[in-house]
C-alpha positions, 0 to 999 in steps of 0.5 A: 500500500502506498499513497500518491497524490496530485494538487493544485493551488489558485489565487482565486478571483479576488485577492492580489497574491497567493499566500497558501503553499503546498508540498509533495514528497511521495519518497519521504510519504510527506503531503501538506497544505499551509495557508499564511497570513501577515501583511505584505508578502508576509503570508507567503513567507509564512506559509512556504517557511513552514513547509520547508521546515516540515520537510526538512524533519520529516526527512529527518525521521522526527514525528509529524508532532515534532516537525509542526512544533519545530515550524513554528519556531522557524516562522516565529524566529523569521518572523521577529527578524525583520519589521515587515514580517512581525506577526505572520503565522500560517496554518499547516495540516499534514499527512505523514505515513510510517514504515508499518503503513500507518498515516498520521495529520497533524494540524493546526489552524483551519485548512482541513484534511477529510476522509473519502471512504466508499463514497462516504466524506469525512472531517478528520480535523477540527477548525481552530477558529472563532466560529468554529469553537462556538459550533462546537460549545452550540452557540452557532449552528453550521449555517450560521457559521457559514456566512458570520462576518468574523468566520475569518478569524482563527484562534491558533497558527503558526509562528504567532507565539512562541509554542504551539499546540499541534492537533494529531490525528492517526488514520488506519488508511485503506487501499481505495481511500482518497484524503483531501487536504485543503486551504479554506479557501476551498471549505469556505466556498464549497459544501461538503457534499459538492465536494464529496461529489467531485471527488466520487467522480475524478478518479485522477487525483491531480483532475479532482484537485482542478474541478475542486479549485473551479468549484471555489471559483464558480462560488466568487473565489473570495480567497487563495484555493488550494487542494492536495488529493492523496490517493491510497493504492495497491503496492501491486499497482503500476509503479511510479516512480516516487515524485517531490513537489514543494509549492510555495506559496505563488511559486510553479513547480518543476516536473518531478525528480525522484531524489531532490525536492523541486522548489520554485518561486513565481510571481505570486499573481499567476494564477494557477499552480499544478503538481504534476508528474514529470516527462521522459526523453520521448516525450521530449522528443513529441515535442519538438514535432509539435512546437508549431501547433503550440505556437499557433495554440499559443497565438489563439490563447494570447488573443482569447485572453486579449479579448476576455480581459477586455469584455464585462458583464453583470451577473450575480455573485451569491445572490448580488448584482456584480461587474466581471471582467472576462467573459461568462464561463470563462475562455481558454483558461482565462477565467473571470474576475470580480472587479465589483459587487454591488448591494443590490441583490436578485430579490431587488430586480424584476423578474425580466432583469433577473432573466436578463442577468442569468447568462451575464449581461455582456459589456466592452467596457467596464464604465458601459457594465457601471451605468447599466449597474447604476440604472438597475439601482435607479429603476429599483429606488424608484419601484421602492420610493414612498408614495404621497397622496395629496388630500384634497380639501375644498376652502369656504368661499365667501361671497362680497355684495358689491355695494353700487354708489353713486359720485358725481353721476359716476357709479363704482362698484367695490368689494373687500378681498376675498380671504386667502384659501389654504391646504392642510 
């Protein structure tokens, strides 16, 4: 029995940079995800110090205990050693096997390991967060917790204090499990039984981590996404040769060498980063006879991208009116982004408006996509604007007999004003 796995990590549609990190190494049966946070470029820093901690003890042969213990020390220490850095922390959980086959998570923060056990999903971890904590005391149910404006906080990380306490989990695997370690990224964006589902239906480890990443960003992608897929198999399987991947944090990873860990730094704005396994010389070779139609898939990429970087739409964002750059869907692997999500909601529009908004509302600039925004706002303050019905009251009236008087063979007729009529 033996575990292989594949991952993915994004930034998702609305922050900046990628903080989360993530690491591979099949040879010394090491999988984790970190998730970092700090001020700036500090959670990357975090996250990727951590791990690179992690891995040096697990190789090492120190317990997953010992090498969580010792990453918060590294980022703890990093972090007093310079001013930009003071305050970071990550969240870690990782998995680790021993030589009799056993698997062992340790965990600390909220990026969460599950158990996909015959179609069967289970939370193996506890979030160490605000709102987590008042689920378990029954002050806040699951669906509050959900959508609480402080669910963002956590109560224990990584390199914020001096010592830690570390959760540790021992798991009995089966041949046919999968164990999914993700950042909350993903939880926050997914149910548990869509990801249940995803991950029932890919049987590649590496594609089950993608459709889970395009779940989070379909649901707005608030937040860094990122997911590591371990499959449990048979030693009687085809083997592969062991792989390491270490991600940090934005960074893109090498093709796989057995012996040696692949460490990589990238622009933390890419939006997207694979574990993947590495190609031989023959694929090598296939290559170079396809280079032309890479050129010209390549050529069609950049104008794609050209043109969904250059379109907007309105649609919704969980149940709010919201301006896209790009185009519905997505094209060619350039996804849409959130640049605003207005108060507005769909139970504010007409039901023609909300038709109209269903398949996005598609503009060539972001100021067009604005105003159409702003006359859906106007047409909705004018639907709920108080009505004032003006009473009407009819005033006495007061009839002046003229009085006829005669001067001088002159006749005159005079009357005094009438009295001024009022409205209440």
């Amino acid at each position: 029995m033996r575990l292989i796995a594949g991952a993915v990590t994004d930034v998702g549609r609305v922050r900046e940079g990628n903080e989360d990190s993530f690491v591979i190494d099949e040879r010394i049966g090491l999988f984790a995800v970190a998730d970092g946070m700090g001020g700036h470029q500090a959670g990357e820093v975090a996250s990727a110090t951590a791990l690179e901690s992690v891995r040096a003890l697990t190789a090492a042969g120190r317990s997953v205990h010992d090498a969580l213990v010792a990453a918060n020390s590294a980022v703890h220490e990093k972090a007093g050693s310079k001013p930009g850095l003071r305050g970071m922390g990550t969240t870690v959980t990782a998995v680790t096997t021993g030589s009799d086959g056993r698997v062992t998570i340790g965990h600390v923060g909220d990026s969460r390991a599950y158990l996909l056990r015959e179609s069967h999903l289970t939370q193996l971890t506890d979030d160490h967060s605000l709102v987590e904590e008042l689920v378990r005391e029954g002050r806040l149910t699951p669906e509050q917790a959900s959508v609480h404006p402080q669910r963002s906080i956590i109560t224990r990380a990584l390199g914020v204090d001096a010592a830690v306490e570390v959760d540790v989990y021992p798991v009995e695997p089966a041949v046919g499990d999968r164990i999914l370690l993700c950042s909350d990224g993903l939880t926050t964006m997914v149910s548990p039984s869509v990801i249940a589902g995803i991950l029932r239906r890919e049987p590649d480890p590496t594609d089950a981590a993608e459709r889970l990443i395009d779940a989070a960003n379909a649901a707005g992608g608030e937040d860094n996404i990122t997911a590591v897929v371990i499959d449990v198999v048979d030693d009687g399987a085809a083997p592969v040769e062991p792989r390491t991947t270490v991600m940090a944090a934005g960074g893109a990873p090498e093709p796989s060498i057995p012996t040696d860990a692949t460490a990589a730094r990238g622009n933390s704005r890419r939006p997207r980063r694979r574990a993947f396994r590495g190609f031989g010389g023959g694929a090598r070779r296939v290559l170079l006879y396809l280079l032309p139609a890479l050129l010209v898939i390549g050529l069609a990429i950049g104008v794609s991208g050209w043109y969904a970087r250059n379109t907007f739409y309105v649609a919704f964002s969980h149940d709010h009116v919201t301006v896209f750059r790009g185009v519905p869907g997505g094209l060619l692997g350039w996804d849409p982004t959130i640049e605003r999500r207005d108060e507005l909601t769909r139970s504010d529009l007409t039901a023609a408006e909300r038709a109209d908004l269903a398949d996005g509302h598609r503009f060539s600039s972001r100021d067009d996509a604005e105003a159409f925004v702003r006359r859906l706002v106007a047409g909705y303050e004018k639907r709920t604007a108080p009505t004032t019905t003006a009473t009407a009251s009819t005033a006495a009236t007061t009839t002046v007999t003229a009085t006829a008087s005669t001067i001088g063979g002159a006749s005159s007729t005079s009357a005094p004003p009438a009295p001024p009529t009022s409205k209440p």
